[in-house]
TORTI-49733 format. One line per field, with one value per residue (C-alpha): residue number from 1; x, y, z. Coordinates in pm, whole numbers, plus 32768, in hexadecimal, padded with zeros to 4 digits. Each point is the difference from the previous one (the first is absolute). Last residue first. Example, Ala and Ser with C-alpha at 12.3 -4.5 7.8 and 13.67 -1.06 7.14 Angstrom:
2
nuti: (2 / 1)
u: (8557 / 7F77)
v: (7F96 / 7EA8)
w: (82CA / 8042)
//
This chain:
406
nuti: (406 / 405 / 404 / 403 / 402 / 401 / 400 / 399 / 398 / 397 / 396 / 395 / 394 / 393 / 392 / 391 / 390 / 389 / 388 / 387 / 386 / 385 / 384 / 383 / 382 / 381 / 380 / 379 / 378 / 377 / 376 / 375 / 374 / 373 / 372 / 371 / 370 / 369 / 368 / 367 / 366 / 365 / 364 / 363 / 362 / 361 / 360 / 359 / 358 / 357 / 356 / 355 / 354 / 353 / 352 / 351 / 350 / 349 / 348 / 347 / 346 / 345 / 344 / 343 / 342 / 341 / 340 / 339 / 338 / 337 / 336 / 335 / 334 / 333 / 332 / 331 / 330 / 329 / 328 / 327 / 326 / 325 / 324 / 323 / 322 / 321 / 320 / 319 / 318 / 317 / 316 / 315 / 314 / 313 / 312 / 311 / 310 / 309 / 308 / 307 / 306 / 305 / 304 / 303 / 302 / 301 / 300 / 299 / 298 / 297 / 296 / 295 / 294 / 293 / 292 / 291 / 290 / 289 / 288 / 287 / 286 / 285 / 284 / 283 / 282 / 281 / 280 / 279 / 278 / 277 / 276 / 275 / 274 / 273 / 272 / 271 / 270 / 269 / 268 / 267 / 266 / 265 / 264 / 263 / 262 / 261 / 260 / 259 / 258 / 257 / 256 / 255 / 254 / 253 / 252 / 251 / 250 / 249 / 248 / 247 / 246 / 245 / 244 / 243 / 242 / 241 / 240 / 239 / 238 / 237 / 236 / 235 / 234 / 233 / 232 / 231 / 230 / 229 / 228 / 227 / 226 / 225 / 224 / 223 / 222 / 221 / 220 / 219 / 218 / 217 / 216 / 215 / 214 / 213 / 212 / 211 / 210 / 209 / 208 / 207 / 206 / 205 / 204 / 203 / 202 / 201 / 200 / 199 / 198 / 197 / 196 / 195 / 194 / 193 / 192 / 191 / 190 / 189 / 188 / 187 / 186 / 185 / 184 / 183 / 182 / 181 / 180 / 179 / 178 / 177 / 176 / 175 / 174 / 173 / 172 / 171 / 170 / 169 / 168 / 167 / 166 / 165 / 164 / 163 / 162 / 161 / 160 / 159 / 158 / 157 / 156 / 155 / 154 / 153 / 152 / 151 / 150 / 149 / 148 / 147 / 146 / 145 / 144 / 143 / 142 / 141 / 140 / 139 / 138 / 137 / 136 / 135 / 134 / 133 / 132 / 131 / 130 / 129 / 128 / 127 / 126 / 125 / 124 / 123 / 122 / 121 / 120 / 119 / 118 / 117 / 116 / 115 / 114 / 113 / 112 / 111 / 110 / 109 / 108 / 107 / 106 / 105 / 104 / 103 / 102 / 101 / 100 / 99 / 98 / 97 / 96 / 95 / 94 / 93 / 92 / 91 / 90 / 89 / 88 / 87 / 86 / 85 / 84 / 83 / 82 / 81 / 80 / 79 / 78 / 77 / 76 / 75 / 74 / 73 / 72 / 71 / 70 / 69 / 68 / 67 / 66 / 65 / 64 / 63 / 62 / 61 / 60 / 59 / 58 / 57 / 56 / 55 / 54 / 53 / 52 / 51 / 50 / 49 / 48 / 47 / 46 / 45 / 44 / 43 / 42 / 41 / 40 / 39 / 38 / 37 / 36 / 35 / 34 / 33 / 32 / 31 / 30 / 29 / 28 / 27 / 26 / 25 / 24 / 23 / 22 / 21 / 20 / 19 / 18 / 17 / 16 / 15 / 14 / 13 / 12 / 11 / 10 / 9 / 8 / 7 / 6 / 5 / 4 / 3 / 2 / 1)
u: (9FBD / 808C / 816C / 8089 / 813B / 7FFF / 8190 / 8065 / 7F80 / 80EF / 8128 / 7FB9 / 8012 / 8129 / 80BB / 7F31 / 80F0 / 8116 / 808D / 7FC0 / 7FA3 / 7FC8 / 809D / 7F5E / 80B2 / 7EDA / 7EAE / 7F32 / 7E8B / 7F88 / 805A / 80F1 / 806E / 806C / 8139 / 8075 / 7EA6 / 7FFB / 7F22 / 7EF7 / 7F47 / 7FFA / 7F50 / 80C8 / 7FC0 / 814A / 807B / 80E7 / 8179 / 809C / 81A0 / 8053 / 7ED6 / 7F9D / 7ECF / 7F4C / 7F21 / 7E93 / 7EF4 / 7ED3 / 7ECE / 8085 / 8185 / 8057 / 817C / 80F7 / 816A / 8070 / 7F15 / 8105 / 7F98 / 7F91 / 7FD9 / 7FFA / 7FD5 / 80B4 / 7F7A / 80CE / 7F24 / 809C / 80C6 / 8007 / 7FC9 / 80D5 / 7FD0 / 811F / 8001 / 8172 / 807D / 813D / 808A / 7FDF / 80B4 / 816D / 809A / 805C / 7EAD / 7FD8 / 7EAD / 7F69 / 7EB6 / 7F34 / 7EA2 / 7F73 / 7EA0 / 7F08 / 7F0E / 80F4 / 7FD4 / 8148 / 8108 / 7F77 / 8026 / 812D / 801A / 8138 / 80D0 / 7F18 / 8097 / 8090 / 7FBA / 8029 / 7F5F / 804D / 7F36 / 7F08 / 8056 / 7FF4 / 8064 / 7F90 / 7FC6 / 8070 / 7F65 / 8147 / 7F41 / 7EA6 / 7EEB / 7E98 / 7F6C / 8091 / 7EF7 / 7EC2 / 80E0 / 807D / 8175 / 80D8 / 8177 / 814D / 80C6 / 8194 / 811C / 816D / 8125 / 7F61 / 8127 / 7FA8 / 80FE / 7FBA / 80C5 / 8076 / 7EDE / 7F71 / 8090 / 811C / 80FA / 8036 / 8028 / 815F / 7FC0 / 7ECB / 7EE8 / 7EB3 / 8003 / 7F3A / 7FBE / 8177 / 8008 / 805F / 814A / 7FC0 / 8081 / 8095 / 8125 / 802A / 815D / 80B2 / 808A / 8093 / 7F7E / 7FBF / 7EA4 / 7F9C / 8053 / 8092 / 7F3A / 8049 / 7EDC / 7FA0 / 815B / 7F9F / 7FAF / 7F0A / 7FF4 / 7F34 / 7F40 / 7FBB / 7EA4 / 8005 / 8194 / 813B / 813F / 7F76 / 8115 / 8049 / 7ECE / 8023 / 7F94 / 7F2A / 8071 / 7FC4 / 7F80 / 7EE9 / 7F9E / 7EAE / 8000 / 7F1D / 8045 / 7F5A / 7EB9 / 7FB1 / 7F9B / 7E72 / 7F57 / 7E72 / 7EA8 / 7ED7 / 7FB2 / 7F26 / 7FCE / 804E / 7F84 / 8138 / 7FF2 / 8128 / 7FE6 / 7FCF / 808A / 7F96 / 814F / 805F / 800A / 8095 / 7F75 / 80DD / 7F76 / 8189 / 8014 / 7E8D / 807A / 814F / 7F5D / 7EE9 / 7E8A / 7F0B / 7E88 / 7EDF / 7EC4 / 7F28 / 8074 / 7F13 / 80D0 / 7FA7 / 7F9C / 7F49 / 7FB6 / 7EF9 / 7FBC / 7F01 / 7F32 / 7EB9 / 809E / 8108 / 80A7 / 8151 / 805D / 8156 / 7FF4 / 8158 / 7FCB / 7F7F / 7EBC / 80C2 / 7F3C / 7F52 / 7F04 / 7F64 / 7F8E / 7FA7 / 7F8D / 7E88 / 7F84 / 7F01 / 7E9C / 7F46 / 7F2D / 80AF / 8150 / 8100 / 816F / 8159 / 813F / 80E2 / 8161 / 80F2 / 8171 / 80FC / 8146 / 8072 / 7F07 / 7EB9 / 7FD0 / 7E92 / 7F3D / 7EAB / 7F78 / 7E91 / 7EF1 / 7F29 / 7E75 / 7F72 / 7FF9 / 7F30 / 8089 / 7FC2 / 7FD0 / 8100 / 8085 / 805D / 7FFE / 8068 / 7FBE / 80E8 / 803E / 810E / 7FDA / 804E / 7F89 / 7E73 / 7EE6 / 8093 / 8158 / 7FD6 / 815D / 7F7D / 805A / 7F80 / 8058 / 7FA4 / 800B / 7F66 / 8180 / 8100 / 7F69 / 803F / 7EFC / 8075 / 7EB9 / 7EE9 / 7EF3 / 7FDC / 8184 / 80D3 / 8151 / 8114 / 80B7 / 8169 / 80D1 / 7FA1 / 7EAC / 7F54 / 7E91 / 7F91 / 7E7D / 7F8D / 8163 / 8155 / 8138 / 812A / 815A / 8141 / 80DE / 817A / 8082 / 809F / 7F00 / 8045 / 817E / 7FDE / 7F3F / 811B / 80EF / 7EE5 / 804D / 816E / 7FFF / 7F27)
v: (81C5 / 8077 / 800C / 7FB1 / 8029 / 7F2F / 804C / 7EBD / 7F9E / 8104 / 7F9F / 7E83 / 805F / 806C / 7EFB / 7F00 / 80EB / 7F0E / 7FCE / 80A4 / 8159 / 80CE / 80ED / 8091 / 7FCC / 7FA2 / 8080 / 7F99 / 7FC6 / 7F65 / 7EC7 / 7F64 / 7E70 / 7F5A / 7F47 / 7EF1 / 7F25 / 7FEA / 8131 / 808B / 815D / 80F3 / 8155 / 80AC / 80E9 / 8099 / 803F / 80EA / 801B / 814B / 7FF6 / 806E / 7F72 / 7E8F / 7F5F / 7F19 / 7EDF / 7FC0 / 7F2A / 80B6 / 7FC1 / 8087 / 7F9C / 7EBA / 7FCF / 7FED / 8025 / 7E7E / 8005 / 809F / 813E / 7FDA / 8101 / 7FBA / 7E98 / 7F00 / 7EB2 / 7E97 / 7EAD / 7EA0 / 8047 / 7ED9 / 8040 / 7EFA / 7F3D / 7F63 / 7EA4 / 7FC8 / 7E89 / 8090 / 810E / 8167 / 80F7 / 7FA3 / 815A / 7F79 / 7F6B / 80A3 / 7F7E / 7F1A / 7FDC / 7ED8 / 7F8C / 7ECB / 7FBF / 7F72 / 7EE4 / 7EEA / 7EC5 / 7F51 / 8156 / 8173 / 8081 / 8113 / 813E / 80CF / 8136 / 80BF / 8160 / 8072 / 80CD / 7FFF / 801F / 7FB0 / 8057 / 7ED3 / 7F1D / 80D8 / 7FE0 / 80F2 / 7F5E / 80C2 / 7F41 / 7F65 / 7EA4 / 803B / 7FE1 / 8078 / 7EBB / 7F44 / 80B6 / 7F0E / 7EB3 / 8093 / 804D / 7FAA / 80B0 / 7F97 / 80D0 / 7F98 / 804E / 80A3 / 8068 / 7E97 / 7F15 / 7EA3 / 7EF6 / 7E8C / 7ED1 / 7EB0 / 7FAB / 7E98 / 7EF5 / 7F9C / 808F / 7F23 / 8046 / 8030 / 8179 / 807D / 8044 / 8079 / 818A / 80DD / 8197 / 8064 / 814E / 806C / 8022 / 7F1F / 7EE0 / 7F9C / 7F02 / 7E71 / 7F8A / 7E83 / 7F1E / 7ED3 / 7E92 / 7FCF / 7F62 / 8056 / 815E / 80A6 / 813A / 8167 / 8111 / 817A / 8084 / 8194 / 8014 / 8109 / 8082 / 7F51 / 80A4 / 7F10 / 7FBF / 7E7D / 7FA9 / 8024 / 7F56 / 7EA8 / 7EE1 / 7E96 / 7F79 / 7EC8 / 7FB8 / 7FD1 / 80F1 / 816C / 803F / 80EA / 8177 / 807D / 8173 / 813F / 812B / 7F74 / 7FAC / 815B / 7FC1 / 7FEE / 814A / 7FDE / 801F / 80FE / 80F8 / 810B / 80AE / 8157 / 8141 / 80D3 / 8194 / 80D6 / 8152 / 817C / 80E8 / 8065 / 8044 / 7F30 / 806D / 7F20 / 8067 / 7F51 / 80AD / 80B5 / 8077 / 8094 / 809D / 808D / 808D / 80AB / 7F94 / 80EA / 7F0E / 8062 / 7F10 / 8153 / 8182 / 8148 / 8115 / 8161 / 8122 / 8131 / 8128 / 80ED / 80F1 / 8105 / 806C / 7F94 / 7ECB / 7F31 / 7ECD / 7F76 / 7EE0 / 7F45 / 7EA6 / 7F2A / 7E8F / 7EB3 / 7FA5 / 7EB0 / 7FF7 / 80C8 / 8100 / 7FE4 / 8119 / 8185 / 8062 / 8024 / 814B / 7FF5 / 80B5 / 7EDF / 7F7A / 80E4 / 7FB2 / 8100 / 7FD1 / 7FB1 / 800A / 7F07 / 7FDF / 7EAF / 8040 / 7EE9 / 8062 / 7ECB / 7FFE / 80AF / 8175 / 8034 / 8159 / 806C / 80EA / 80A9 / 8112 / 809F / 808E / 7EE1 / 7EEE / 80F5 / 8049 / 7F49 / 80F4 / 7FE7 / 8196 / 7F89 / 7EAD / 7EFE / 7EB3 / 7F04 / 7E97 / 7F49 / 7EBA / 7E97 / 7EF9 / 7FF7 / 7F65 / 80BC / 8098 / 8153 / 80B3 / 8110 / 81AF / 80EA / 8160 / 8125 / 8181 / 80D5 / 8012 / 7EE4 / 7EA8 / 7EB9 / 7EF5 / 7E9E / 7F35 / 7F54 / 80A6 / 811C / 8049 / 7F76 / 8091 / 7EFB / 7F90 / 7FBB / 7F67 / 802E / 7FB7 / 7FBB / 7F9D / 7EC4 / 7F8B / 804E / 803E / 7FBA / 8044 / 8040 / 7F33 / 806F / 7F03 / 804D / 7EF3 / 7FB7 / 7F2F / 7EF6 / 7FC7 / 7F06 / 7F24 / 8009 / 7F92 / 7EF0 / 7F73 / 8023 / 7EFE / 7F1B)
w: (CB9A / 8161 / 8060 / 8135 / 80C5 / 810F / 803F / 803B / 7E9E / 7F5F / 80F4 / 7F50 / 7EB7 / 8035 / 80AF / 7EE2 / 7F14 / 80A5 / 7E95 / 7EB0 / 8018 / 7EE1 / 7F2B / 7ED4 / 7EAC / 7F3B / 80AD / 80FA / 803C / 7EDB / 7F1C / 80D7 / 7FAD / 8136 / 802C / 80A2 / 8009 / 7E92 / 800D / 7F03 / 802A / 8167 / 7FF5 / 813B / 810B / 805C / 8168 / 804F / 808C / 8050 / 8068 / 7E7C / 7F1D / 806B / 7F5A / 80EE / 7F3A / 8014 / 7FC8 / 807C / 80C5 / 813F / 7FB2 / 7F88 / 7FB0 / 7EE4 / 8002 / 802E / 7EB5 / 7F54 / 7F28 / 7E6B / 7EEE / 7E8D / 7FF4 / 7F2A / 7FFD / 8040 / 7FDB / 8087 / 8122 / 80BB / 81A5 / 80A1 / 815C / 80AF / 80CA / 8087 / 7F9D / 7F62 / 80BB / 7F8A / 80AA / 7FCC / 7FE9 / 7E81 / 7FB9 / 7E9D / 7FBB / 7EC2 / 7F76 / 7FD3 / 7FA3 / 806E / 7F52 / 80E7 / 7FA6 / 806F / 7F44 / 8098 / 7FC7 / 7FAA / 7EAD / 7FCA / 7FE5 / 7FB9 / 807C / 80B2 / 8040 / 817B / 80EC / 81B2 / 80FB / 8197 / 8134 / 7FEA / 7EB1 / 7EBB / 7E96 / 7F23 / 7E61 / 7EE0 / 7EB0 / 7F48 / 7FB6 / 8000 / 80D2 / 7FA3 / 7F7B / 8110 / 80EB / 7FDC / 803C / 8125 / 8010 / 8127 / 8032 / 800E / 8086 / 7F93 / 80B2 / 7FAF / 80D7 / 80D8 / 7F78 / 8048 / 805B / 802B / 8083 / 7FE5 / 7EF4 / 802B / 7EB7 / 80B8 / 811F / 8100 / 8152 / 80CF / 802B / 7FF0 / 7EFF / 7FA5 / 8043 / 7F96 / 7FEA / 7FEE / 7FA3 / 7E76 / 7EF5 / 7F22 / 7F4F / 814C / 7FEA / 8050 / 8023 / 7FAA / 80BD / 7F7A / 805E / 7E9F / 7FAB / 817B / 7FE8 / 8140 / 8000 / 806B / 804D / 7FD2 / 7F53 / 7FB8 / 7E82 / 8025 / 817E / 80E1 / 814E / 80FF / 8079 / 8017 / 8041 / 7EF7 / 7FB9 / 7FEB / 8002 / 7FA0 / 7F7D / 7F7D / 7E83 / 7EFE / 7EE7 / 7F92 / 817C / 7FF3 / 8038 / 7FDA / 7F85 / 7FFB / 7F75 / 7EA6 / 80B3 / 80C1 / 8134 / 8071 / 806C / 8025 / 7F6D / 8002 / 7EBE / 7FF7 / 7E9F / 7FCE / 7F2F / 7FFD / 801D / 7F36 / 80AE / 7FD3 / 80EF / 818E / 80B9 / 8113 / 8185 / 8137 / 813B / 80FE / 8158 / 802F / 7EAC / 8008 / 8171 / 7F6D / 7EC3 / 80B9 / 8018 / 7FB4 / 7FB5 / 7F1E / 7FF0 / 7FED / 8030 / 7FD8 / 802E / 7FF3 / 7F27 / 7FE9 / 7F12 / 7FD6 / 7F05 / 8008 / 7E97 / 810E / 8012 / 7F8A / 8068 / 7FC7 / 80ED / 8012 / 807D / 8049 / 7F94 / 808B / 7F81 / 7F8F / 7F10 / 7F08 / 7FFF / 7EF3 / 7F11 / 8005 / 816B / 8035 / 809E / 80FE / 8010 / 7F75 / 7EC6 / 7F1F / 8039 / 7FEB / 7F6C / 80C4 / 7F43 / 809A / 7FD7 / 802B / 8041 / 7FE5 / 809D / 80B4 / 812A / 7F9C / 7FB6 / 7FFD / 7F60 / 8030 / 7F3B / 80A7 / 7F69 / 80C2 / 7FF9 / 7EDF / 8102 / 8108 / 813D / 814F / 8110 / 810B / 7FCA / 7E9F / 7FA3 / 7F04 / 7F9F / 7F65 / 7F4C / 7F9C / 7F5C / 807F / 7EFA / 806E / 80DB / 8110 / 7FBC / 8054 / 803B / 80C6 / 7FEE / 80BF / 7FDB / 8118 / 7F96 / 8179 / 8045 / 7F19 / 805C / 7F60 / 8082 / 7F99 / 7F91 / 80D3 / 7F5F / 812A / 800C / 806B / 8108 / 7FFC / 8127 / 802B / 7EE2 / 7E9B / 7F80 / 7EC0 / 8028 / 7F48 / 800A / 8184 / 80FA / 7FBE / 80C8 / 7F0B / 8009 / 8041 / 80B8 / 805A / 8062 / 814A / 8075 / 7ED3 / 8049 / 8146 / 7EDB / 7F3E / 8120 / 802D / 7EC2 / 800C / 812A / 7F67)
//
């Protein structure tokens, strides 16, 4: 918790540069914004004023304008207008702007597209005069240094294609694995002398466990791990007789067993060497199913089972696990992780990150295998994103009440 509300100590020291908005979609940088009489930004160069909206009513956002000389509205036909965006990362998007009959504005050329975050450089021409503006107009942008992104944990990936897998949900639990394993007896029927070890001792392989006075004989003679393992059970002492009963028995835990439930309408889809993730609370792990086999006494369920390097002893038999079975794989061209994604407005977004600037991009999501989302607009191969604590980001946006009208 502790580095969680370090983060959050971060967020006020961000740089936050987001536009005011007012009507349809006005582009604003900080401090107020003179509009005009349609709701647009009013550009102003003497009696020559420019107003330029982003309409978006009814409509994919477009640019429209009206101009004016001495505060009379011109004619459509009386001025021509180019306007030209340079958004974060180099893209530039230009807009000639042509007359509408039916009005006195000029309608930009295509859609405006989102994030309507870019800098805006104006063109316009009027009476064979030429006059230029530009400003910023900044959405779902944040500056954040090196040093302050290192120090909040954002951890960045880069957008490429990926392999998704369709999975099936398993539920079972870890059980030992049979062949490490072993329940010692006495060879013959006999006293028992000595046990070398106690319940939760560690054996080595061949280590002397026990010595027995056989009763045929009278001679003593030594019993030796098979294995090398913990002592999980013990059934005899000193002075009792060894028969039929094991002494002892010694697992080895390096390597476990899940053992996971199939319903009768998913054994179709299981196979033997299909990748299966292991999981039980914090920990995960993979593996591949190694065989199937029929559930005991008239069971419905199919058992299948896959085994797990247990070396840092993680996975004790008896713990429940789940397991997602992956049964289809698909390439897809573009793809972020879904650790990166978050709802912003109306959006599904992820931040890009060029130098200290991050941004947010508007994406048209496809498949997922709940990893990994498949991108088919919005970003572009080899854009950098962020990966973990983007919530932090997301969250200085919502602080900041920005809005946005559709």
């Amino acid at each position: 918790m502790k580095c969680f509300f370090n983060s959050l100590l971060l967020l006020p020291s961000l740089l936050l540069i987001l536009p005011a908005v007012a009507q349809d979609h006005i582009d604003h940088e900080e401090g107020v914004v003179e509009t005009g009489p349609h709701g647009g930004r009013l550009l102003e160069s003497g009696d020559f004023a420019l107003e330029l909206l982003i309409y978006e009513t009814g409509v994919e956002p477009e640019y429209r304008a009206w101009a004016f000389d001495g505060g009379q509205e011109l004619a459509a036909t009386n001025w021509d207008l180019l306007v030209t965006l340079q958004r974060l990362g180099g893209e530039r998007d230009v807009f000639e702007f042509s007359a509408i009959s039916d009005g006195n504005y000029r309608l930009g050329s295509g859609v405006v597209g989102e994030p309507h975050s870019f800098d805006v450089s104006v063109n316009a021409t009027y009476r064979n005069q030429r006059y230029s503006f530009e400003y910023e107009s900044y959405e779902g942008r944040l500056e954040i240094s090196s040093g302050i992104a290192q120090r909040m944990g954002v951890g960045v990936a880069t957008a490429d294609s990926e392999t998704l897998h369709e999975t099936i949900r398993l539920y079972g639990n870890i059980v030992p694995d049979p062949n490490q394993v072993s329940h010692i007896h006495a060879r013959y029927t006999g006293i028992i002398q000595q046990i070398e070890f106690n319940l939760g001792d560690y054996v080595e392989s061949g280590q002397l466990v026990a010595v027995i006075q056989a009763n045929n004989s009278l001679q003593n003679y030594e019993v030796r791990a098979p294995i090398s393992g913990i002592v999980v059970d013990i059934h005899a002492n000193p002075g009792e007789l060894a028969d039929a009963e094991s002494l002892l028995t010694i697992a080895n835990y390096g390597m476990v067993w899940a053992e996971l439930n199939l319903f009768p309408g998913q054994i179709q889809r299981v196979r033997a060497g299909q990748m299966v993730t292991i999981r039980s609370g914090q920990f995960e792990t993979t593996s591949n199913i190694r065989y199937l086999n029929p559930g005991e006494g008239g069971s419905p369920y199919v058992v299948s089972r896959a085994p797990i390097d247990n070396s840092e002893q993680i996975w004790t038999p008896g713990l429940l696990v789940e397991g997602e079975v992956s049964v289809a794989e698909y390439q897809v061209d573009l793809a972020v992780d879904n650790r990166a994604l978050q709802s912003f407005r109306d959006w599904d977004v992820v931040f890009i990150r060029i130098g200290d600037v991050y941004e947010i991009r508007p994406l048209e999501l496809g498949r997922t295998d709940g990893r990994y989302t498949e991108v088919l607009g919005g970003l572009d191969p080899g854009d950098t994103y962020v990966v973990e604590n983007s919530f932090l980001m997301k969250a200085d946006l919502e602080k900041s009440g920005a809005e946005h009208s559709h």
